[in-house]
BATOR-275355 format. One record per atom (N, C-alpha, C): residue number from 0; residue in one letter; atom name; z, y, x. Coordinates in pm, 1 decimal. Layout:
<pts>
PT	NUM	A	CA	Z	Y	X
...
</pts>
This chain:
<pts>
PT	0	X	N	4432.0	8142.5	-788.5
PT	0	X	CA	4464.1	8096.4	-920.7
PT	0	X	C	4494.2	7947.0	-911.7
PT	1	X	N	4598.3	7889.0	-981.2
PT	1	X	CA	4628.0	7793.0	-981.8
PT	1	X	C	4652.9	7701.9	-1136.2
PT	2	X	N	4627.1	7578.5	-1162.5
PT	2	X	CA	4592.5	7519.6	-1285.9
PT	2	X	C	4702.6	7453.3	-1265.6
PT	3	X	N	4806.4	7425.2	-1348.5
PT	3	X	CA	4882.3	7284.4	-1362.8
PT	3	X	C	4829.0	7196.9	-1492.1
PT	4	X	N	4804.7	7087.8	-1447.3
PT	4	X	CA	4678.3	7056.5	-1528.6
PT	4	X	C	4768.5	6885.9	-1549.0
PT	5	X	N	4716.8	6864.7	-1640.4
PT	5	X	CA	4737.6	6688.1	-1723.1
PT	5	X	C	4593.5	6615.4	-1740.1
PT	6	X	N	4492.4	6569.9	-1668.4
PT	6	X	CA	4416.5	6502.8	-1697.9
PT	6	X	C	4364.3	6457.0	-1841.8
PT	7	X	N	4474.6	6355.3	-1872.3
PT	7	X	CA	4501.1	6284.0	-2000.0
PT	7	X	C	4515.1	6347.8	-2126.8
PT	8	X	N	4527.0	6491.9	-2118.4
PT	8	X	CA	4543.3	6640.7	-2227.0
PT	8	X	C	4388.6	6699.1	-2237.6
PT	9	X	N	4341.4	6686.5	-2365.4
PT	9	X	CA	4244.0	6720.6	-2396.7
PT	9	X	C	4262.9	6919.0	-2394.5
PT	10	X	N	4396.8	6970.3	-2439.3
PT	10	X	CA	4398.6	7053.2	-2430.1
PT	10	X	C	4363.2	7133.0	-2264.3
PT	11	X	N	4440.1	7062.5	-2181.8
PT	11	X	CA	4394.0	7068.1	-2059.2
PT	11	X	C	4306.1	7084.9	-1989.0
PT	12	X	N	4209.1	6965.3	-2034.4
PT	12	X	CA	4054.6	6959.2	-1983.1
PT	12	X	C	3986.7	7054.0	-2045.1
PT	13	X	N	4000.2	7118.0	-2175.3
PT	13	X	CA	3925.8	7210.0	-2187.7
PT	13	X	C	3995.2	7333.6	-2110.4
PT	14	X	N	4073.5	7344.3	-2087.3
PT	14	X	CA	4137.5	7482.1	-1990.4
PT	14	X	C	4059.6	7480.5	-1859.2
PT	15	X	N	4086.3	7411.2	-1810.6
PT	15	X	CA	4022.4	7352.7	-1678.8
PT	15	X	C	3829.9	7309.8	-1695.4
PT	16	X	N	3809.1	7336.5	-1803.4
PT	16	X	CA	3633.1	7287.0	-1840.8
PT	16	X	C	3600.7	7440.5	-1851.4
PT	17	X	N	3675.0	7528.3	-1856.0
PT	17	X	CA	3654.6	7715.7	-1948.5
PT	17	X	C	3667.7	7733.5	-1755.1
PT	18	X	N	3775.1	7716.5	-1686.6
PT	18	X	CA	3758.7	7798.0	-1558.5
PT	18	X	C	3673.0	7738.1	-1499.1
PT	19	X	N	3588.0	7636.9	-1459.0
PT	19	X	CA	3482.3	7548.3	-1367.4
PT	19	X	C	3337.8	7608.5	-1479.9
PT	20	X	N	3359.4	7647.5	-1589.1
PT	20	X	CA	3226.5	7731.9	-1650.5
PT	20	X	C	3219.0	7872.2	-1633.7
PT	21	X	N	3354.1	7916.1	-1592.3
PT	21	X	CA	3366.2	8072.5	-1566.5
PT	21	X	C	3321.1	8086.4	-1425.3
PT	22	X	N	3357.6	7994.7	-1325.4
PT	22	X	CA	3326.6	7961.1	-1192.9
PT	22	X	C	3438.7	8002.1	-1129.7
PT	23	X	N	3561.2	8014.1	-1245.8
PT	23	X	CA	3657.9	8053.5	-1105.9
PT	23	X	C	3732.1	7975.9	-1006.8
PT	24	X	N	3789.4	8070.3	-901.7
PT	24	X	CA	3782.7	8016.2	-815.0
PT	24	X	C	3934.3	7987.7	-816.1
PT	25	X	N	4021.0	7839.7	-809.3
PT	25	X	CA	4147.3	7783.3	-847.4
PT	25	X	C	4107.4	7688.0	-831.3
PT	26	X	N	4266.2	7627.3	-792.1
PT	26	X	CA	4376.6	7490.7	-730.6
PT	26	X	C	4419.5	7453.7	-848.9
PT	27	X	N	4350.2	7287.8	-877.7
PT	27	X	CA	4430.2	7215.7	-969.1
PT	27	X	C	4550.8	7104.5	-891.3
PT	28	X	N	4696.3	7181.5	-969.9
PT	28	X	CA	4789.1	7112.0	-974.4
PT	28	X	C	4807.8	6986.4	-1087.3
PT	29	X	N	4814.1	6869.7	-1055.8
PT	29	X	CA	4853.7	6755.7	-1131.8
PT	29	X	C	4998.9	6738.4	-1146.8
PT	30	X	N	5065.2	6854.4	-1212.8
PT	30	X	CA	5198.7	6850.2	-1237.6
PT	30	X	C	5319.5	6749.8	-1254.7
PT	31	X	N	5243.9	6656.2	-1287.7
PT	31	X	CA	5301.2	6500.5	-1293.0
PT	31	X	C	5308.5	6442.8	-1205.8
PT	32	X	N	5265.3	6428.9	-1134.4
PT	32	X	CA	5201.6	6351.9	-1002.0
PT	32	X	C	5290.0	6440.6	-874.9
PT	33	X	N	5247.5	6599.3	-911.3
PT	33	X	CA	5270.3	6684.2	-780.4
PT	33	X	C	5388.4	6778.6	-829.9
PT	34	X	N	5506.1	6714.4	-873.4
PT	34	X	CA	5628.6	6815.1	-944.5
PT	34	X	C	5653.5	6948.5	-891.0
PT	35	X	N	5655.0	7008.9	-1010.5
PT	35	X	CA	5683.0	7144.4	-905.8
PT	35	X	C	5854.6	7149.2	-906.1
PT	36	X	N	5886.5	7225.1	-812.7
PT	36	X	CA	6016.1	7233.7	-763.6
PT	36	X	C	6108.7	7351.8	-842.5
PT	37	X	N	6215.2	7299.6	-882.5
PT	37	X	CA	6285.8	7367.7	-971.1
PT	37	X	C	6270.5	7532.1	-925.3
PT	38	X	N	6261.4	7600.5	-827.1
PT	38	X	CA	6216.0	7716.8	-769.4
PT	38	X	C	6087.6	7769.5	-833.5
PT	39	X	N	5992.7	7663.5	-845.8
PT	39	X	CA	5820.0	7688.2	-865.7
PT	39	X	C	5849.1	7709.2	-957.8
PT	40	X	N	5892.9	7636.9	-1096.7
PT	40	X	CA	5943.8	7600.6	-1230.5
PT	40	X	C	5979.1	7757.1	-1280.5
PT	41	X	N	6130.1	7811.2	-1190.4
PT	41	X	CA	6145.8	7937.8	-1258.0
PT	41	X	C	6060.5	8032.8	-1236.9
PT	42	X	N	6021.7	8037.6	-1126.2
PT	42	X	CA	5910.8	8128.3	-1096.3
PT	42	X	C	5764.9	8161.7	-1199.9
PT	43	X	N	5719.8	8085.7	-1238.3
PT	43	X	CA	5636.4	8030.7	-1302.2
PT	43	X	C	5688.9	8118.7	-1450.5
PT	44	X	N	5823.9	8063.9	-1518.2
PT	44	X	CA	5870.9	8056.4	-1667.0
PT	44	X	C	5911.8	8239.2	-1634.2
PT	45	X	N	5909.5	8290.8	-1507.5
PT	45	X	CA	5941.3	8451.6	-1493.8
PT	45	X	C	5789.2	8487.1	-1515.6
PT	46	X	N	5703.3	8432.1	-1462.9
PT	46	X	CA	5535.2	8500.3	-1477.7
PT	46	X	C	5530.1	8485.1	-1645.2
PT	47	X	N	5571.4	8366.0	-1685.2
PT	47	X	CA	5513.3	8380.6	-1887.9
PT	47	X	C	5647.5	8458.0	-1937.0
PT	48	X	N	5737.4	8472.0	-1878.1
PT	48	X	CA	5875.7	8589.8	-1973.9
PT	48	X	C	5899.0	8457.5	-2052.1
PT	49	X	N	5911.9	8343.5	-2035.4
PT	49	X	CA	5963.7	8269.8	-2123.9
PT	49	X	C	6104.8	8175.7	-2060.0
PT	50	X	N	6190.8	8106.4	-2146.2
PT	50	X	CA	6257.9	8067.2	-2079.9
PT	50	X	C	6214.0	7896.0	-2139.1
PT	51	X	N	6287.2	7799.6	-2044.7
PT	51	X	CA	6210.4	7665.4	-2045.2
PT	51	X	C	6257.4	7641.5	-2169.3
PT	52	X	N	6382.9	7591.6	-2266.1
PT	52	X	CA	6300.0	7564.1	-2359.4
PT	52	X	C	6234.7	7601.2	-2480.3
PT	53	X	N	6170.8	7757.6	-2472.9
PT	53	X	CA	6058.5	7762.6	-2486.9
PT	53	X	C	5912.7	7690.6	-2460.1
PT	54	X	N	5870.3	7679.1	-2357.7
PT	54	X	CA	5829.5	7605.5	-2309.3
PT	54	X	C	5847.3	7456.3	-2303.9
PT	55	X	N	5940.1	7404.3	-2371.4
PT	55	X	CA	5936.1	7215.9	-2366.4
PT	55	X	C	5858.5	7181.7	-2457.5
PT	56	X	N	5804.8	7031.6	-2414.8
PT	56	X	CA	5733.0	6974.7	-2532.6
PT	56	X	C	5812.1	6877.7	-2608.5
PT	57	X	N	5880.0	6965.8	-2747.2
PT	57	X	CA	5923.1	6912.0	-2838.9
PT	57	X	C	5910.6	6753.4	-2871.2
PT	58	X	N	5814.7	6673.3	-2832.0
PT	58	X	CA	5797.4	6591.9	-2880.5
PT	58	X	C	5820.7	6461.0	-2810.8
PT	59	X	N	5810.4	6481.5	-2648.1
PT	59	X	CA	5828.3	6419.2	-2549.7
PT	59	X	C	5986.4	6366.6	-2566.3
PT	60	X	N	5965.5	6194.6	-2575.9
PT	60	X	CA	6111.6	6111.8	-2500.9
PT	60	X	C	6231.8	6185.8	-2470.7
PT	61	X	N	6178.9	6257.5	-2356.0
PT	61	X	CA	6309.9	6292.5	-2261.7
PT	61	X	C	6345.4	6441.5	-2314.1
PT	62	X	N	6307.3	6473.5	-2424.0
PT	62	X	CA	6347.8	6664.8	-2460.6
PT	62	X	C	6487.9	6654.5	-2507.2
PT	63	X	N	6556.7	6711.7	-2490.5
PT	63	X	CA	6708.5	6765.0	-2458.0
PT	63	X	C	6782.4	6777.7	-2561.4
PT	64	X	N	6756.1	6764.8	-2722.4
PT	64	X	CA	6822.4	6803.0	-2801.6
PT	64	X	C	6937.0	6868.7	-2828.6
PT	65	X	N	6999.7	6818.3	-2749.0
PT	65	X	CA	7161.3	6841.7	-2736.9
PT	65	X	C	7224.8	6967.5	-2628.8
PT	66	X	N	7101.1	6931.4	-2576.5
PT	66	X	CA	7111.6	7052.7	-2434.8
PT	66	X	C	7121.4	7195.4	-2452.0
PT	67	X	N	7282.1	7245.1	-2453.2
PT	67	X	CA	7262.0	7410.0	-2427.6
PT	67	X	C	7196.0	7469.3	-2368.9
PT	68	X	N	7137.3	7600.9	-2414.5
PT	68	X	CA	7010.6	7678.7	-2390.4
PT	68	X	C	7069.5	7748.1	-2202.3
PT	69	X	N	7118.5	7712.1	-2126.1
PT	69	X	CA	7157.7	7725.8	-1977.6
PT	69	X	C	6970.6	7700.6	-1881.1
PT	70	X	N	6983.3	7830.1	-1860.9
PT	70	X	CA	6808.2	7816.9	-1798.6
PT	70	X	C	6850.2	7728.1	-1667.3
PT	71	X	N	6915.8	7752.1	-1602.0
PT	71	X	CA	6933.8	7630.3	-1459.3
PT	71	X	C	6903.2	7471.8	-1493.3
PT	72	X	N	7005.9	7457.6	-1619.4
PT	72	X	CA	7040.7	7300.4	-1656.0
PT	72	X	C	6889.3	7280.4	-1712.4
PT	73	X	N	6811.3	7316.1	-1787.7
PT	73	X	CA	6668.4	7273.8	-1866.3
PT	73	X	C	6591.8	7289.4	-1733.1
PT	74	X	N	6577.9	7377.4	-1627.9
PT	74	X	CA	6486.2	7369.3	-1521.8
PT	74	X	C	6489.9	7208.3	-1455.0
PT	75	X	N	6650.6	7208.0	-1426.4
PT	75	X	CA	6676.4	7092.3	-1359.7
PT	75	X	C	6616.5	6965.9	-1393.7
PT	76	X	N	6654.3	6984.6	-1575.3
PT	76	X	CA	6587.0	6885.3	-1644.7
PT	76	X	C	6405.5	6871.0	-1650.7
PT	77	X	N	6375.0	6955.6	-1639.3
PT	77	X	CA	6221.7	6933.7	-1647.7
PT	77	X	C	6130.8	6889.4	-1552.3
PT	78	X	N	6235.9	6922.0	-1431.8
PT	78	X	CA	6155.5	6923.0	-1306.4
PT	78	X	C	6164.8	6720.1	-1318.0
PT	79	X	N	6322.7	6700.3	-1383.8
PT	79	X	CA	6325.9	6531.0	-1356.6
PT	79	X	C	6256.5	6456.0	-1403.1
PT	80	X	N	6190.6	6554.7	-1520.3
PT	80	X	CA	6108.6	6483.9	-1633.2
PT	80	X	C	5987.9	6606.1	-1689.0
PT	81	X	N	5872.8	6620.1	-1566.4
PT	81	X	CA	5812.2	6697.8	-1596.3
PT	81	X	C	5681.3	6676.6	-1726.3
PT	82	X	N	5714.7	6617.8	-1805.1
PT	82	X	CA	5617.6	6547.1	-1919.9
PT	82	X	C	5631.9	6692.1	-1995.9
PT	83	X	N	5771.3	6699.7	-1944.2
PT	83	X	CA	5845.8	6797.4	-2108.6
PT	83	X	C	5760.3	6948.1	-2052.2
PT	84	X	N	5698.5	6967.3	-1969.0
PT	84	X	CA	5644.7	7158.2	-1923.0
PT	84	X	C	5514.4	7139.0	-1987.2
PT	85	X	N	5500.7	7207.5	-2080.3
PT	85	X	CA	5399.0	7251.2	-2163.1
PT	85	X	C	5279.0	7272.3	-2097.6
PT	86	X	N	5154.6	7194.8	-2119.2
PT	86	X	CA	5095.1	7212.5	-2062.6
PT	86	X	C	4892.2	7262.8	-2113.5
PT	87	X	N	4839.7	7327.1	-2078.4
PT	87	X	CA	4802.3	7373.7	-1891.0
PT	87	X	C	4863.6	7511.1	-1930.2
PT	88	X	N	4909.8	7522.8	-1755.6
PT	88	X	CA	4993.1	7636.4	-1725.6
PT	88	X	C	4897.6	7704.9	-1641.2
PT	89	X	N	4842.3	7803.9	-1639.1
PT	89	X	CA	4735.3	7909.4	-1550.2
PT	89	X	C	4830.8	8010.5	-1487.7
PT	90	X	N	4772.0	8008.6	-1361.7
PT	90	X	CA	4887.3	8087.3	-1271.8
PT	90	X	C	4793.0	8167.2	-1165.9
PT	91	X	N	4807.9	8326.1	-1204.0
PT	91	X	CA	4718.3	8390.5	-1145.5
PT	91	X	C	4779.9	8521.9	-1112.8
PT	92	X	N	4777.6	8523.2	-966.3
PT	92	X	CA	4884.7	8615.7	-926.4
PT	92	X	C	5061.5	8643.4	-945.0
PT	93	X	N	5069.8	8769.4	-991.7
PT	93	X	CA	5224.9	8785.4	-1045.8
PT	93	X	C	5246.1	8773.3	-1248.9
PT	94	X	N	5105.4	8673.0	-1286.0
PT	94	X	CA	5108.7	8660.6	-1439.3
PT	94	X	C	5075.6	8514.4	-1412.2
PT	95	X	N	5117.8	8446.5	-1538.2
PT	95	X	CA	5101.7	8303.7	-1577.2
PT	95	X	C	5050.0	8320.1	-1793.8
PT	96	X	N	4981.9	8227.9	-1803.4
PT	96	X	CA	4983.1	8210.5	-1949.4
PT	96	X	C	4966.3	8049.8	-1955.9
PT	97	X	N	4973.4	8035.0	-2063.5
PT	97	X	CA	4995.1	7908.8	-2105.2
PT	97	X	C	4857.4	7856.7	-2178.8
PT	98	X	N	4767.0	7797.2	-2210.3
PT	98	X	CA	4620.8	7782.8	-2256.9
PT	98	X	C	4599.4	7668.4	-2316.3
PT	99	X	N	4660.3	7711.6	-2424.0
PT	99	X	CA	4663.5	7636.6	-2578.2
PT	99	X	C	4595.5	7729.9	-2703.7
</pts>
């Protein structure tokens, strides 16, 4: 199991405070820090059935407004500016959810 995790996200820390009380056993990714690769990215947005921007954070600087819904071009974009991937992302096996 793997966490992509934001420190600085309260939502986060409690995601990551629920699996270290469950005792499970998972790899925290610092998604910011440790980008995942436009590959990881789709892979990932195939485990939640979502497409990225679904997944963007609306609110973030760098979100795309203008940007046609093209799943390649928003991957590309997120990976450049991974603020915008919604976060914590739980990644466990061939499923992912999102833990908000």
């Amino acid at each position: 199991m793997e966490i992509w995790h934001n420190p600085r996200c309260s939502k986060s820390r409690a995601a990551k405070q629920r699996l270290d009380d469950s005792g499970a056993d998972y790899t925290e990714r610092r998604y910011l820090d440790d980008v995942p690769t436009a590959e990881e990215l789709d892979e990932v947005l195939t485990k939640l059935g979502k497409q990225p921007w679904e997944v963007a954070r609306t609110k973030e600087a760098a979100y795309p407004a203008q940007l046609e819904h093209d799943r390649a071009r928003w991957i590309a974009h997120m990976v450049a500016n991974p603020s915008l991937i919604e976060r914590p992302i739980v990644i466990d096996g061939d499923s992912a959810r999102i833990e908000r």
